[in-house]
N, C-alpha and C positions, 0 to 999 in steps of 0.2 A: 504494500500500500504506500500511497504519498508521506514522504517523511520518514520512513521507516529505517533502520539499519540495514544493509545485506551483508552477507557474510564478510565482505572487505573491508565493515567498520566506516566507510563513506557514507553520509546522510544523503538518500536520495537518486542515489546514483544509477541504482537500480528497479524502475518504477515498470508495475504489471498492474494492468486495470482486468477488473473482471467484469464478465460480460452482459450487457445490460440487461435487466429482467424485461419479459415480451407483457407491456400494459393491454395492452391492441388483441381483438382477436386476429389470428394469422390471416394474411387475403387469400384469397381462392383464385387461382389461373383459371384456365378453359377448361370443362370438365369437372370442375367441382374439387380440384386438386387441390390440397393448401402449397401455397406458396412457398413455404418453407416448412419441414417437419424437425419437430423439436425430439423427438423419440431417438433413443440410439441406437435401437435396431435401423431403420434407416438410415437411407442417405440425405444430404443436407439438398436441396433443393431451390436454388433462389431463381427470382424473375428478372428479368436484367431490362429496365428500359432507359434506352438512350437519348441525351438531353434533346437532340437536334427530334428527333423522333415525338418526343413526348410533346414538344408546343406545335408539332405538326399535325400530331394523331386527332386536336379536337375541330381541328381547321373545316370549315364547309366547306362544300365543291362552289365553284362559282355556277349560276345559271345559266349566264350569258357570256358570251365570248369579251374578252378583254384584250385592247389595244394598246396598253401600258399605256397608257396618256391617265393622266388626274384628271377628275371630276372636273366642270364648271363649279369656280369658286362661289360660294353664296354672297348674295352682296352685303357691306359692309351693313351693321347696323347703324340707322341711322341714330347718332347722338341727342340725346333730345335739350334743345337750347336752354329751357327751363332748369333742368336738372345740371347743367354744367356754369349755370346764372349761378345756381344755388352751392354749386361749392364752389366758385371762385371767391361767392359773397362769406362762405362760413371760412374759410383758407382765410382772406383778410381780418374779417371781424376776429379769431381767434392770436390770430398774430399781433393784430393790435392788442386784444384785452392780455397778451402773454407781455407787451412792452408796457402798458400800463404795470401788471403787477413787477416788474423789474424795477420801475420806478424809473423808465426812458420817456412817457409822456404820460400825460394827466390823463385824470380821469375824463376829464368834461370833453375829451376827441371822443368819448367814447357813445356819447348822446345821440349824434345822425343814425346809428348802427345799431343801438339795445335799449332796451327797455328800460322805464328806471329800477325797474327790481334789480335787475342785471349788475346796473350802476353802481346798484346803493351793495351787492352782496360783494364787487371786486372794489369796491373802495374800502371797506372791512378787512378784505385780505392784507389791500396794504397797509392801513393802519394798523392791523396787529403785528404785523410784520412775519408772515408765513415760514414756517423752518425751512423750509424747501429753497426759499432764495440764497441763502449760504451756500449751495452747490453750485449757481454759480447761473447763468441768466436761459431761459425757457427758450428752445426751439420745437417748432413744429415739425414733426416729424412724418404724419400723414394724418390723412382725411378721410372719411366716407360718408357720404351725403344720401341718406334712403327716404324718398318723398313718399308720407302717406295717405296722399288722393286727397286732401280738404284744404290746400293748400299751404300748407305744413311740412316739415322733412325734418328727422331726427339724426341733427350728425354726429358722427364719434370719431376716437384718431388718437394719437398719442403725441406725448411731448417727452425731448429730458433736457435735462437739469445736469449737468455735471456725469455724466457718464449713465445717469440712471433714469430707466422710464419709466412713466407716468400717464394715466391717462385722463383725457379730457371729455365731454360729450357735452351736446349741446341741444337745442331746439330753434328752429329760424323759421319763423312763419312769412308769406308774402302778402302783401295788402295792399292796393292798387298801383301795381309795380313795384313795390318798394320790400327790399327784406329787411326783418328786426331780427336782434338774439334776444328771444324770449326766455329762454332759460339756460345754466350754465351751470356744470358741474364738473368737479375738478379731482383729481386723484391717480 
């Protein structure tokens, strides 16, 4: 066994494993045979499948004759203008509200863009002065922006701080044209 003495007084030197216990019932070949017999009256019996064989073996036939040529590509989908308004607007408004709490611009840029709930809960952060700015100043690291049908979209993404990440999520609603950050959570 591992670590053992062998007769030369070396740790290790001489290592035999023994052979693994069969958890599995044995598979059966063609015929009803087991795959392998563990009796020692018999002989050992294995099935041999080869790797090139085996990702072949579940392959369907084609129905139609093939000219090697690729398919007609699908067309591109189309982007929807809305939904890429809406994260360019959460990408900014989150970058700013990340240089507000660094203490690179006030809070009052932050009025065009969010709610005053928004306002009033990142002006809190920096007046308390959040442990997390010792690490050293917030970048955006990504975005995802999921609109859900009432003219609303719940974005989320992550930020760090000093080598470490953090995530952010948010809510941006639009109202005749115009996006707000209605809500804002940080962690």
């Amino acid at each position: 066994m591992f670590g053992s003495r062998n007769d030369t007084g070396t740790a290790g030197a001489d290592r035999s494993l023994a052979e693994v216990p069969a958890f599995e019932p044995p598979l059966e070949c063609a015929g009803g045979i087991p795959a392998r017999s563990s009796g020692p009256a018999g002989p050992i019996v294995e099935s041999v499948v080869h790797p090139i064989g085996a990702a072949r073996r579940y392959a369907v036939a084609r129905r139609t004759p093939h000219d090697g040529r690729s398919a007609a590509r699908a067309a591109a989908p189309v982007v929807d203008e809305n939904h890429s308004a809406a994260k360019q607007f959460a990408e900014r408004a989150l970058r700013l509200v990340f240089e507000v709490l660094d203490g690179r611009r006030s809070a009052a840029q932050l009025r065009p863009l969010a709610e005053p709930a928004v306002i009033a809960a990142v002006q809190t952060l920096v007046r308390t002065g959040g442990g997390d700015r010792r690490l050293g100043a917030a970048v955006l690291v990504g975005v995802r922006v999921v609109p859900d049908g009432t003219g609303a979209a719940e974005v989320f993404g992550g930020y760090e701080r000093g080598g470490r990440r953090f995530a952010v999520a948010a809510r941006i609603t639009a109202k005749r044209g115009e996006c707000r950050l209605t809500a804002l959570r940080l962690r």
